[in-house]
C-alpha positions, 0 to 999 in steps of 0.5 A, spaced: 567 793 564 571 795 559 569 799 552 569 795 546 568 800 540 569 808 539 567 812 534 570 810 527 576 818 526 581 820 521 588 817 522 591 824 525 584 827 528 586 830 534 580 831 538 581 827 543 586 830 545 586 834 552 589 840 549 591 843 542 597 841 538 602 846 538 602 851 531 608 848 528 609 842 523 610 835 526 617 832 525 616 824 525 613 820 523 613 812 526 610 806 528 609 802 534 609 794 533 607 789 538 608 792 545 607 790 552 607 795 557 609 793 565 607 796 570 610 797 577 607 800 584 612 805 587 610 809 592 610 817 590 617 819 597 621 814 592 619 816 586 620 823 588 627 822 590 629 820 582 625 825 578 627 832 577 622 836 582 620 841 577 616 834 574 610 834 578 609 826 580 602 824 576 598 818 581 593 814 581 589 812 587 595 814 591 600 810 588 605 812 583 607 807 577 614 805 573 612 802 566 616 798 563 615 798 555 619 792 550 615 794 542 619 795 536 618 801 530 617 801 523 617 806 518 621 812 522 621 817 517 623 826 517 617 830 515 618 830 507 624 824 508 623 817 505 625 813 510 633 812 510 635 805 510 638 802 516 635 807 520 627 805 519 626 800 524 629 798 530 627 795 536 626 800 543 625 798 550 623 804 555 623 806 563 618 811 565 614 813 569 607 819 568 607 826 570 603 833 569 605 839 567 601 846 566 596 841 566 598 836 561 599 829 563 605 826 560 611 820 560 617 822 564 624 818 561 628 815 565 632 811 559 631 808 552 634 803 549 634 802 542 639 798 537 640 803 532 646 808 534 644 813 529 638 813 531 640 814 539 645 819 538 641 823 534 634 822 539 639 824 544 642 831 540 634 833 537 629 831 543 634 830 549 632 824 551 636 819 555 637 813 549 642 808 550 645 804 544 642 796 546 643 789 542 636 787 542 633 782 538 625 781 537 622 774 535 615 772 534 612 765 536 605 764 534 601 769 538 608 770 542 613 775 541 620 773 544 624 779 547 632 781 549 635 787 550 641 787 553 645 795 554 652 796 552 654 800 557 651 796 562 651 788 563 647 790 568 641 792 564 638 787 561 630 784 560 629 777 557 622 774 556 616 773 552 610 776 552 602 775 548 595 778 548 590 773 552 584 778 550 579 780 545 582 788 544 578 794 548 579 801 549 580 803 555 574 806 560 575 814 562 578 815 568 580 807 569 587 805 570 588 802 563 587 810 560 591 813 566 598 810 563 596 810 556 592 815 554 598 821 555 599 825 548 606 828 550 613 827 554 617 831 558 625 832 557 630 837 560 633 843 557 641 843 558 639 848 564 635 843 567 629 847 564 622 843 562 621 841 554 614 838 552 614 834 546 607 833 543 604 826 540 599 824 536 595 817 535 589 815 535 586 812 541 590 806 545 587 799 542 589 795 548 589 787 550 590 784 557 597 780 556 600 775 559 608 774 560 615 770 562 620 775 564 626 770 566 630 777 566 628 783 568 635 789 571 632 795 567 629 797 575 635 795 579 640 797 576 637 805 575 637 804 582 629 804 582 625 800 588 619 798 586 613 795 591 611 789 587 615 784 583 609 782 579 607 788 574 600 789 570 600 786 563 597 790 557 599 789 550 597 793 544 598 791 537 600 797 532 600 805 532 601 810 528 605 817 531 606 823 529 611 827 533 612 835 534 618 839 536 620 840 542 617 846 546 617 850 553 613 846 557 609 853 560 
């Protein structure tokens, strides 16, 4: 059973957030548009060997996930900016995987591709994040959204496929799989001395659908050398979200 209302909050309401927000102003603003998130079973040994050590591994009933998440965003803008042209929207599609720090779960990056230069190199220089620069393109058909990214600097990432919601929208129920992989308020990069960083997140409660999709090309896991234990993801969608992101802090 899946719950179907929360009570009504502000768009920036905090408080269902496991922790406070760091006492600093937020830094960005954006929205996500029409996501799919994919998620692959893969033993914790495995993953062990590909994420730094000083990220503990989060788990869900003994088994550690791979997300692969295809959306595109809208209305990227500095704090006390207006959005630059040309640099506001673009598509994304990311690789993580779930850890906690401190005892704040969040996402781990192994890689974001996203079609816009400007916007990866500065990604890459503010929050150290592993963008790369990608040729994307997102079409949408009736209630189907029709995805391809394909890496420069690496034919051999690519994804190709189309995907649509096949439910009535729900938040998930605490403590359920569908919270475990979405509800996560943060995520954690490496400093240059290899040193955890923490950037926190704010939106409001995931509003998910079960999805559907026809992946006709997917080498975003092989070709980071990542082996997963089955082929067939689990499917969600999410139609938009507001975020608000902070700068990024120690992760202590």
């Amino acid at each position: 059973m899946k719950e179907k209302s929360k009570p009504k909050q502000s768009l920036w309401d905090d408080s269902h957030r496991l922790w406070p927000l760091p006492r600093l102003p937020w830094t960005m603003k954006q929205t996500w548009n029409d996501l799919l998130f994919a998620h692959y079973p893969i033993k914790m040994e495995v993953l062990k060997k590909l994420v730094p050590e000083v990220l503990p591994l989060d788990s869900y009933n003994g088994m550690c996930w791979i997300g692969i998440v295809p959306f595109h965003m809208t209305g990227i803008r500095l704090r006390g900016m207006s959005p630059v042209p040309g640099t506001d929207r673009f598509p994304e599609l990311n690789v993580r995987t779930y850890v906690t720090v401190a005892g704040k779960p969040g996402v781990y990056f192994f890689s974001l591709d996203a079609a816009n230069r400007l916007a990866v190199e500065v990604a890459k220089k503010i929050y150290h994040l592993p963008y790369v620069y990608a040729d994307m393109k997102v079409n949408r058909n009736g209630e189907g959204i029709h995805y391809e990214s394909r890496r420069r600097s690496s034919l051999d990432a690519q994804f190709i496929g189309e995907y649509r919601p096949i439910s009535e929208p729900y938040y998930a129920i605490k403590g359920s799989f569908d919270e475990w992989i979405t509800e996560r308020y943060c995520l954690y990069t490496l400093n240059n001395k290899g040193f955890p960083l923490r950037c926190d997140i704010l939106h409001k409660p995931w509003v998910l659908q079960d999805a559907e999709a026809e992946i006709s090309h997917n080498t975003m896991l092989s070709s980071q050398g990542i082996q997963v234990e089955s082929e067939k993801p689990i499917l969600h969608f999410s139609k938009t979200i507001d975020v608000r992101m902070w700068p990024l802090v120690r992760a202590e």
